[in-house]
C-alpha positions as a printed NumPy array, in Angstrom:
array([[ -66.351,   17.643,  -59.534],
       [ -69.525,   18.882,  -58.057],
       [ -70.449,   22.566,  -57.133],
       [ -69.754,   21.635,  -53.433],
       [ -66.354,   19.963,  -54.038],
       [ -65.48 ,   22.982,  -55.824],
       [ -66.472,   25.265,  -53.157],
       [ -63.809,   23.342,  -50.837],
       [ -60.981,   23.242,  -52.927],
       [ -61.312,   26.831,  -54.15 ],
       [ -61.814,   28.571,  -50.455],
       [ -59.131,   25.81 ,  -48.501],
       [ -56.674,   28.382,  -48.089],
       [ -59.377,   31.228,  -46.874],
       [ -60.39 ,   28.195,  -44.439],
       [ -56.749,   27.5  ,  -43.159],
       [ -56.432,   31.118,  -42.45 ],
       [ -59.237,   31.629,  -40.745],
       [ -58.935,   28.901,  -38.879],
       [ -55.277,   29.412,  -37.368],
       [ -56.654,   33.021,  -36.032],
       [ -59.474,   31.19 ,  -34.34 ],
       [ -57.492,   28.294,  -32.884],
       [ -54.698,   30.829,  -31.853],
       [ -56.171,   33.606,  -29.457],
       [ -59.596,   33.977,  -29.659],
       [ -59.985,   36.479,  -26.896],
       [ -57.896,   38.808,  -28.629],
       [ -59.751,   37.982,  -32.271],
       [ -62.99 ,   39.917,  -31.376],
       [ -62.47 ,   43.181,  -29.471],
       [ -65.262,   45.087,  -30.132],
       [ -68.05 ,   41.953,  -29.148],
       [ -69.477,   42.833,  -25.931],
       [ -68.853,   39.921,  -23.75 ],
       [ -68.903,   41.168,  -20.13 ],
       [ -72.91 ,   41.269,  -21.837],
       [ -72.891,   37.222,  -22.108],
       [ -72.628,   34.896,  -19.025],
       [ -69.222,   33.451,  -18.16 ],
       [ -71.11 ,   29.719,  -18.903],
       [ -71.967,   30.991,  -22.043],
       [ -68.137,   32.267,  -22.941],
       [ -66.299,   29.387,  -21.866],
       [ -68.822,   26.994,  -24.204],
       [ -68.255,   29.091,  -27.389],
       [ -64.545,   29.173,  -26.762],
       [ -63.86 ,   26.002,  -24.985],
       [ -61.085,   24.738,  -26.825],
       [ -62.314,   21.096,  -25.872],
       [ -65.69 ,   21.804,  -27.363],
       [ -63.514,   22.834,  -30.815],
       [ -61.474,   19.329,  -31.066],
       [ -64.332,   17.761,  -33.198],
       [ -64.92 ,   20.707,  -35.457],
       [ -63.892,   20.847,  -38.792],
       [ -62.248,   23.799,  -40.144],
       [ -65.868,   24.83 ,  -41.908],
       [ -67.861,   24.767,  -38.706],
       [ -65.345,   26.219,  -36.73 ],
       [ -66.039,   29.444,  -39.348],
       [ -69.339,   28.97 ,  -39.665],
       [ -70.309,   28.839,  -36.069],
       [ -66.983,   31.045,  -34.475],
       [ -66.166,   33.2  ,  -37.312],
       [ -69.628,   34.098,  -38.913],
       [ -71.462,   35.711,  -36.133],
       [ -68.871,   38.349,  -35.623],
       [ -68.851,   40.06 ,  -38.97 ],
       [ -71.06 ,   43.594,  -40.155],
       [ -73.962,   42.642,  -42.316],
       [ -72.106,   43.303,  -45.997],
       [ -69.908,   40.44 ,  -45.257],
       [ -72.36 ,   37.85 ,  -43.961],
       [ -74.108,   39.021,  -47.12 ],
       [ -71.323,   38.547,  -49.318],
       [ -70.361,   34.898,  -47.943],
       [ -73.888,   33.62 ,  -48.712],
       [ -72.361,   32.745,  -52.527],
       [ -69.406,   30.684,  -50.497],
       [ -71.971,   27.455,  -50.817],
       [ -75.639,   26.398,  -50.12 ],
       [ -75.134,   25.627,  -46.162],
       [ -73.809,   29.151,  -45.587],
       [ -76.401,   30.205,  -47.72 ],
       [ -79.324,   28.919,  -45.05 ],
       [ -77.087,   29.721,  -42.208],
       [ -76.731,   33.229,  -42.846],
       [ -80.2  ,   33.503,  -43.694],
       [ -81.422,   32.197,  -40.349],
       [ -83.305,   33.78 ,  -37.891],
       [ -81.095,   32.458,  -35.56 ],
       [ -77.685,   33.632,  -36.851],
       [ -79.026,   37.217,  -37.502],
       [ -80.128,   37.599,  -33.501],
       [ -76.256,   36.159,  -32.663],
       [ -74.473,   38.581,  -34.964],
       [ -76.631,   41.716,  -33.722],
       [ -75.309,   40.901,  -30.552],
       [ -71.927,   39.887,  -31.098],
       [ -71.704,   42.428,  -33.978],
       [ -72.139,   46.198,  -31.921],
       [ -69.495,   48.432,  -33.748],
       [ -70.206,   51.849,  -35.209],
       [ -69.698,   51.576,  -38.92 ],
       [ -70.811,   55.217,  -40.175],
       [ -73.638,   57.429,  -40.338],
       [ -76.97 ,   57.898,  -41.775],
       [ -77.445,   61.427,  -43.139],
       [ -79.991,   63.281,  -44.657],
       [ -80.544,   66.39 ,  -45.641],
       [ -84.042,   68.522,  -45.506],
       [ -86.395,   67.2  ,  -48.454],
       [ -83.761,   64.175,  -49.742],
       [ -83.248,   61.077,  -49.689],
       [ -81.4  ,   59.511,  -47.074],
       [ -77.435,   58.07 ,  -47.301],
       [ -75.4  ,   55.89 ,  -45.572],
       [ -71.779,   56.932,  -44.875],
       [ -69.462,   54.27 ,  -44.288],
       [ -66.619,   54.472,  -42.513],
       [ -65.189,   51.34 ,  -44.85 ],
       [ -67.05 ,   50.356,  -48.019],
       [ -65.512,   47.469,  -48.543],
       [ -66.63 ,   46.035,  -45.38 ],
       [ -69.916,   48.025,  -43.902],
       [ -72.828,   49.055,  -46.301],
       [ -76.624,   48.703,  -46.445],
       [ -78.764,   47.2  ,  -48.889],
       [ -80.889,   50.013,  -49.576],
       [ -79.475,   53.036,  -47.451],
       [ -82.237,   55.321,  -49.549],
       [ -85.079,   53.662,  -47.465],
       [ -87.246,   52.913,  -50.974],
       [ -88.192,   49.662,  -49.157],
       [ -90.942,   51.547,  -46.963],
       [ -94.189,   52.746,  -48.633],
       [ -93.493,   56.269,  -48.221],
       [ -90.524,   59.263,  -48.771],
       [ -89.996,   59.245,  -44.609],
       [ -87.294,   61.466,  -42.173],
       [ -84.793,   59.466,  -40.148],
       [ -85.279,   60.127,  -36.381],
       [ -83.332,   57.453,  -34.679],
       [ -80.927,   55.077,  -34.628],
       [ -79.61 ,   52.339,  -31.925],
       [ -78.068,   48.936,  -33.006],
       [ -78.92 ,   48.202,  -36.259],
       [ -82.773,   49.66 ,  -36.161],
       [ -84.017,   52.818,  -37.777],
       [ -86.872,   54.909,  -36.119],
       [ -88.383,   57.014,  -39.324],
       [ -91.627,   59.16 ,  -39.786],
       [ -93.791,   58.904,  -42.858],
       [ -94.666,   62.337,  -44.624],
       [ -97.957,   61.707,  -45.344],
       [-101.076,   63.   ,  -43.475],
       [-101.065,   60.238,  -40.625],
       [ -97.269,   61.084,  -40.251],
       [ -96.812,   56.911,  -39.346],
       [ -93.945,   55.401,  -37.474],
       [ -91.773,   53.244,  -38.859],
       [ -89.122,   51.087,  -37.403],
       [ -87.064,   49.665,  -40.266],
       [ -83.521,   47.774,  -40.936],
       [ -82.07 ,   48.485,  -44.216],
       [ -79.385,   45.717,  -44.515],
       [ -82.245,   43.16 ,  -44.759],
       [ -84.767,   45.961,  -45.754],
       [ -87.197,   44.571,  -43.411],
       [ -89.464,   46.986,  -41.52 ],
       [ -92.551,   47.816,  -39.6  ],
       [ -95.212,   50.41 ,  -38.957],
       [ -96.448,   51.057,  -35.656],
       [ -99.864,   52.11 ,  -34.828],
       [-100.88 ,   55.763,  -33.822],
       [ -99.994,   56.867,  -30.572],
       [-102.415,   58.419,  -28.167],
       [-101.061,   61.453,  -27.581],
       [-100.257,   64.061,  -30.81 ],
       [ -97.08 ,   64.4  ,  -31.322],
       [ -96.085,   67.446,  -33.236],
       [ -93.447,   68.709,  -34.663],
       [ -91.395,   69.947,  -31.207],
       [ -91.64 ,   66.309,  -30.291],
       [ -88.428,   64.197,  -29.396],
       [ -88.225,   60.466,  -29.881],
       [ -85.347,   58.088,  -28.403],
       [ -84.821,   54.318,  -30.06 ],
       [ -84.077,   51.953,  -27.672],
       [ -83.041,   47.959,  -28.454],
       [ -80.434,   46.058,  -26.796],
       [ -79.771,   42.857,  -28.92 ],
       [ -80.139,   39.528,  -26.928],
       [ -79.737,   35.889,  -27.913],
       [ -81.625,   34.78 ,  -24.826],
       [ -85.069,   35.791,  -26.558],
       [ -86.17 ,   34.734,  -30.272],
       [ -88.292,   37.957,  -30.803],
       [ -86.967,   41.217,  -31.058],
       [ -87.93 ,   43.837,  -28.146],
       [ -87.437,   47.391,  -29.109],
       [ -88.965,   50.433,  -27.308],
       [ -89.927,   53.804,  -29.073],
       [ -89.965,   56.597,  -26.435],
       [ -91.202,   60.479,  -27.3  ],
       [ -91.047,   63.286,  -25.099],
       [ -94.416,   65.404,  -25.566],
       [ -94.333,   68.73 ,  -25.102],
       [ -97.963,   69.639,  -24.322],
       [ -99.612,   72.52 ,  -26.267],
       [-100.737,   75.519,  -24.196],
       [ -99.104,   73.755,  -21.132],
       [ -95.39 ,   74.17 ,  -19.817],
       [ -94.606,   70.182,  -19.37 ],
       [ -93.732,   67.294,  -21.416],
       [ -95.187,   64.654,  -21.431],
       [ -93.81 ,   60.636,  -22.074],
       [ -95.213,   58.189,  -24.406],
       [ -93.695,   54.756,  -24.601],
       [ -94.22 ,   52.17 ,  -27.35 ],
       [ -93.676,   48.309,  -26.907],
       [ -92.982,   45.854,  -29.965],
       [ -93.962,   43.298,  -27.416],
       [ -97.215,   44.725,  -26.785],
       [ -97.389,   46.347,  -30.043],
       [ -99.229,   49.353,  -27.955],
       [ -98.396,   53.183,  -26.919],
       [ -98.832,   53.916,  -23.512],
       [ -98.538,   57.054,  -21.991],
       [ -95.993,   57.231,  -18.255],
       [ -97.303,   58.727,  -15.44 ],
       [ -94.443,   61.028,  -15.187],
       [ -94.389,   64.581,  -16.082],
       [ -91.869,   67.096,  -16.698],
       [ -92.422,   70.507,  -15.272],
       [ -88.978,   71.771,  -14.8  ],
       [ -87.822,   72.98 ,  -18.565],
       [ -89.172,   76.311,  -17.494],
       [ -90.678,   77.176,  -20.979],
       [ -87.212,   75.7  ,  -22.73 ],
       [ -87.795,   73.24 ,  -25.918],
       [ -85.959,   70.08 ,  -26.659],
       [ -83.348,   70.25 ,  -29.29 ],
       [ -84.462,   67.437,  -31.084],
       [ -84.104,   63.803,  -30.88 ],
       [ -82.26 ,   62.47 ,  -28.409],
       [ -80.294,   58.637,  -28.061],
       [ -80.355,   55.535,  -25.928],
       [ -77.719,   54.515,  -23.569],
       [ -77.925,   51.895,  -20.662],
       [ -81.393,   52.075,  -19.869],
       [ -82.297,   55.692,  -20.366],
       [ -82.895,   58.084,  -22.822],
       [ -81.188,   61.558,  -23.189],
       [ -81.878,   64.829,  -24.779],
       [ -80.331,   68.315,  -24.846],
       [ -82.405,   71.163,  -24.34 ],
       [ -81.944,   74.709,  -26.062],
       [ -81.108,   75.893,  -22.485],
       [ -78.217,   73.731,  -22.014],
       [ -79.749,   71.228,  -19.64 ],
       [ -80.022,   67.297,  -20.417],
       [ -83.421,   65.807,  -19.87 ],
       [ -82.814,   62.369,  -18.497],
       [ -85.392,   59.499,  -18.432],
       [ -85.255,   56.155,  -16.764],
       [ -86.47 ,   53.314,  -18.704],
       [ -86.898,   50.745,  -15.785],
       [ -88.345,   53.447,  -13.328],
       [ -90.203,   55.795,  -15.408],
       [ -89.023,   58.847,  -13.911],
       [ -86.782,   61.551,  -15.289],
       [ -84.115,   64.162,  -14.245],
       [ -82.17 ,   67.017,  -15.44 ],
       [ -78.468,   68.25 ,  -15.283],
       [ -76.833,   70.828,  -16.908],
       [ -74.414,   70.702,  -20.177],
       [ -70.766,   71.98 ,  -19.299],
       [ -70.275,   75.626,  -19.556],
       [ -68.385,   75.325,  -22.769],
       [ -70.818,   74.132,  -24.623],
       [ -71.813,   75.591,  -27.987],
       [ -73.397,   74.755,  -31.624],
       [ -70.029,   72.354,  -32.705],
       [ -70.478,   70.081,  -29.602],
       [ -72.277,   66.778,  -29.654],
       [ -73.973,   64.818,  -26.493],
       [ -72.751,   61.365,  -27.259],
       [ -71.663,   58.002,  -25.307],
       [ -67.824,   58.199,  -25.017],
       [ -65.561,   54.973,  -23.644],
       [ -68.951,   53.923,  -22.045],
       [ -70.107,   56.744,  -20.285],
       [ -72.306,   59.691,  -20.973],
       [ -70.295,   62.255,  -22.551],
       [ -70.419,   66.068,  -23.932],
       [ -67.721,   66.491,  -26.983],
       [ -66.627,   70.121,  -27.747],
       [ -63.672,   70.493,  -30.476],
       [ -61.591,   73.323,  -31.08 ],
       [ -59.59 ,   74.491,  -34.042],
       [ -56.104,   74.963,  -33.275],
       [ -52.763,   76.252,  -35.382],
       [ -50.81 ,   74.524,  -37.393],
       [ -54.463,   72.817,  -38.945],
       [ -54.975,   71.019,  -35.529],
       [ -58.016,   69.553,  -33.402],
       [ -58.499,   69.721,  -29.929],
       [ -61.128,   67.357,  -28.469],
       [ -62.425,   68.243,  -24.633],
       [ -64.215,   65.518,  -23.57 ],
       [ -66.589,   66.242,  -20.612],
       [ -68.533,   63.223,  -18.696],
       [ -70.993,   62.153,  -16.213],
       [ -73.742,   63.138,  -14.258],
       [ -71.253,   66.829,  -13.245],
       [ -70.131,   67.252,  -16.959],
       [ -66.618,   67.425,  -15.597],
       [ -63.867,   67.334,  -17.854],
       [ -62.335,   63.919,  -18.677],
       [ -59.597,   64.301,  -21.19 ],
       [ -58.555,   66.947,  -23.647],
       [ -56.931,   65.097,  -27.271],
       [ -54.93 ,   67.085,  -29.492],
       [ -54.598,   65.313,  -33.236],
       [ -53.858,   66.564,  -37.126],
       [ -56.45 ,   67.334,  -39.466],
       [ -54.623,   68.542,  -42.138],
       [ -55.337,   71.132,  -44.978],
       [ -59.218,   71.49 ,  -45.41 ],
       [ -59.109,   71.199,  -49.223],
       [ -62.781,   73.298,  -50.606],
       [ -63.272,   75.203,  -53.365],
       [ -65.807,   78.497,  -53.152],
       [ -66.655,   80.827,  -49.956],
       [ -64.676,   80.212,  -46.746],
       [ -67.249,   81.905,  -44.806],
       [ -69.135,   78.729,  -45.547],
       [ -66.285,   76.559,  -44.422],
       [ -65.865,   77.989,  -41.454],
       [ -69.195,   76.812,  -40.394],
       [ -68.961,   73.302,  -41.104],
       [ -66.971,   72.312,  -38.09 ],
       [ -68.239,   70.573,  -35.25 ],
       [ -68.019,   67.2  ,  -32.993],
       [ -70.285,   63.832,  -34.321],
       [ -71.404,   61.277,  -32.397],
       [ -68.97 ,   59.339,  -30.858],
       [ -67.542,   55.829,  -32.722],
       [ -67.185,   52.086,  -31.144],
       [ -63.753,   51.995,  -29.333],
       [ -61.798,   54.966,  -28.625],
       [ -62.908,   56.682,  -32.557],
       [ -63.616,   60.71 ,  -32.494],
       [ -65.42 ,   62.105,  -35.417],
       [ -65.067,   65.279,  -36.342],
       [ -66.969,   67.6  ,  -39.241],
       [ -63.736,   69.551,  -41.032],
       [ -65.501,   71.546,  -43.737],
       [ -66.522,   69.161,  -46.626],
       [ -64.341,   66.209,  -45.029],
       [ -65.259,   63.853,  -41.804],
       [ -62.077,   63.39 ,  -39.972],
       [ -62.135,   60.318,  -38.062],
       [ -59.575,   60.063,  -35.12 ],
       [ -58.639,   56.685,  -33.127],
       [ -56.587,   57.719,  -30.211],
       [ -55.639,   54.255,  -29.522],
       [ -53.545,   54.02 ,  -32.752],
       [ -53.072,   57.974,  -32.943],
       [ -54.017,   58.236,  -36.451],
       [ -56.283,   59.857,  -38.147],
       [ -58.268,   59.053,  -41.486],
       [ -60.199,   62.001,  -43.885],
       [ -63.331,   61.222,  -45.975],
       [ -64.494,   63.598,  -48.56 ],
       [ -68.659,   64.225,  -48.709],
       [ -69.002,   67.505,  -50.31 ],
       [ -71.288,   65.485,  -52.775],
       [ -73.972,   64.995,  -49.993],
       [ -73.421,   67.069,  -47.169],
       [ -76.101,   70.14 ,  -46.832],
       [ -76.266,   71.038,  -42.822],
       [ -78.154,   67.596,  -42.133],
       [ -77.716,   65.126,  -39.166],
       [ -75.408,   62.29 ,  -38.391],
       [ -76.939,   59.601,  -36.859],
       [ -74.493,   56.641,  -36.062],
       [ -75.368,   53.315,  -37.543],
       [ -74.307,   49.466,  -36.888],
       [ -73.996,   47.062,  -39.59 ],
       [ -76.506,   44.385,  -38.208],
       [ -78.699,   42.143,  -39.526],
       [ -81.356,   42.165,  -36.888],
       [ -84.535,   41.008,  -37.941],
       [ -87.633,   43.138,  -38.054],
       [ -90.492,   41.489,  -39.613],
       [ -93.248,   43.32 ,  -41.864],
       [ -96.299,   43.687,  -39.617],
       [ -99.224,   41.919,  -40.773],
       [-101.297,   44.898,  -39.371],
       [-100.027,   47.585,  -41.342],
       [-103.   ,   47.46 ,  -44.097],
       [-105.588,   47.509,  -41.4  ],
       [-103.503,   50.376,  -39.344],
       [-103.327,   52.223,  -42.94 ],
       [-107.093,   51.458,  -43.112],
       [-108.414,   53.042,  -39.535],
       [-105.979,   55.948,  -40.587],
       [-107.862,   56.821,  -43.596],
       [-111.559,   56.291,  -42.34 ],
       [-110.308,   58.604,  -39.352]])
């Protein structure tokens, strides 16, 4: 019997499986795939059950199954034989499976001066090849995150840009931007996975505070153009206030808090930005996150009995939405409870109707669909750091050829 005989026989029962939940109600099979995002042409071909009659119970995985799964799995099933083995490791499949693929599978987190970690939310199905980030050239600080891509900054004197993807540890290193951005600057990711366009389109956007001036300037990078350009817009309403740090992508603009608890909005497609104001509520343990699709402003509560209570505040008036009560039991830590006490506060929101919640040395994730709520111990890493959500994908990003002459102007400038 030959190795792909074997293959067959040994994974016919995983293929019979598989098969009867594809066959049986597909719609139903992949919730969290975003396809009011695809055409309705494009739906009905993929799941046309008159398309499937000729398919054999491999292809219908291969082509059905495959581009729906986090990046850990697609990596695992490359052993399953040789033609899964090129499939999976096609340019092709990876650009399908970012955009089929979209949930929230954990965080990156890293505290001041370490290494960065990945927390998953389920090992056995979401993990990164190299969550550390040894791949790049350089120890760097996670900025951003948004579908799969990592904005980081280098530490060395140049302080370089790097947009990287460590489930494939593929990355890039974009070329200096024009104006300086120091330390108070605030950089968005934005990238919205596509299947309609071979080459990956991300955007790197970093509001500028000026120095001795009272606005803020934008700077846009393309990875079409592969150039910074600085917006014609300029912010002159933060009377004096500073950003609170990086800020995240959502539907076509970037947002980012302010210290005095306004939102600085900025429109992708129209270059121009706005402010509104946080809810009155708000304090250090709330998080500005996207929430069931909207713009949202998370504020948790500790309540008796070891309780949670989630007020969840949304749109454009920050008015209240929904208030969710759940259990999050005995917070189990050994030393100062003074400490404890601070570690409590709201994370960015998960794919679906998921909560997170930062319970002393435990993150508390909440799904108020199923009303149930799951604990995860990381006293071994956590040190005041940020959470940055993070999706399993294995969107490409290819190693810039540029990046030794980019190094190379650096260091003669």
């Amino acid at each position: 019997m030959d190795n792909q005989d074997y293959l067959e026989s040994d994974t016919e029962d995983f293929y019979g499986q598989i098969a009867q939940e594809v066959y049986s109600s597909p719609s139903d099979q992949f919730p969290e795939a975003s396809h009011e995002r695809v055409s309705k042409q494009t739906a009905h071909d993929s799941f046309n059950p008159e398309l499937k009659k000729d398919m054999t119970i491999q292809e219908a995985v291969k082509n059905l199954v495959l581009p729906f799964l986090p990046a850990k799995s697609l990596c695992r099933f490359k052993a399953v034989c040789k033609d899964w083995n090129r499939w999976i490791k096609t340019h092709f499949l990876a650009l399908q499976q970012s955009f089929y693929f979209q949930k929230t599978c954990g965080f990156f987190y890293q505290c001041p001066d370490t290494f960065p970690v990945f927390i998953s939310l389920d090992s056995s199905a979401y993990g990164v090849a190299c969550p550390s980030l040894h791949f790049l050239p350089e120890y760097v600080t996670v900025r951003a995150t948004c579908n799969g891509l990592i904005c980081c900054r280098g530490s060395s004197g140049d302080n370089s840009y790097y947009i990287c993807n460590p489930s494939n540890k593929e990355w890039n290193v974009l070329p200096e931007p024009n104006l300086y951005h120091g330390p108070e600057s605030a950089l968005v990711l934005a990238y919205e996975p596509t299947v309609l366009n071979f080459k990956v389109g991300y955007e790197l956007v970093c509001a500028v505070p000026m120095i001795n001036e009272s606005v803020v300037r934008f700077e846009i990078f393309s990875s079409r153009s592969r150039t910074w350009r600085v917006v014609e817009a300029v912010c002159s309403d933060l009377m004096g206030t500073k950003l609170s740090g990086d800020g995240f992508y959502m539907k076509g603009f970037a947002y980012w808090e302010t210290d005095y608890g306004e939102v600085l909005a900025f429109d992708m497609s129209y270059e121009m930005y706005s402010i509104f104001p946080l809810p009155s509520n708000r304090g250090p343990e709330g998080v500005l996150t996207e929430c069931r699709g909207e713009l949202s402003y998370i504020v948790p509560y500790k309540l008796e009995n070891d309780g949670c209570l989630i007020e969840v505040c949304g749109g454009m008036g920050m008015n209240l939405k929904d208030a969710i009560s759940f259990p999050i039991g005995k917070m189990a830590k050994e030393g100062d409870d003074d400490e404890e006490e601070e570690c409590f506060r709201a994370l960015p929101c998960l794919s679906g109707d998921k909560f997170a919640v930062l319970v002393g040395w435990n993150l508390v994730v909440y799904d108020a669909k199923e009303n149930s709520a799951e604990s995860l111990n990381i006293r071994s890493i956590y040190g005041g750091g940020r959470f940055l959500s993070y999706v399993n994908s294995l969107v490409p990003v290819s190693h810039h050829e540029m990046f030794n002459e980019i190094r190379g102007v650096s260091a003669e400038n």
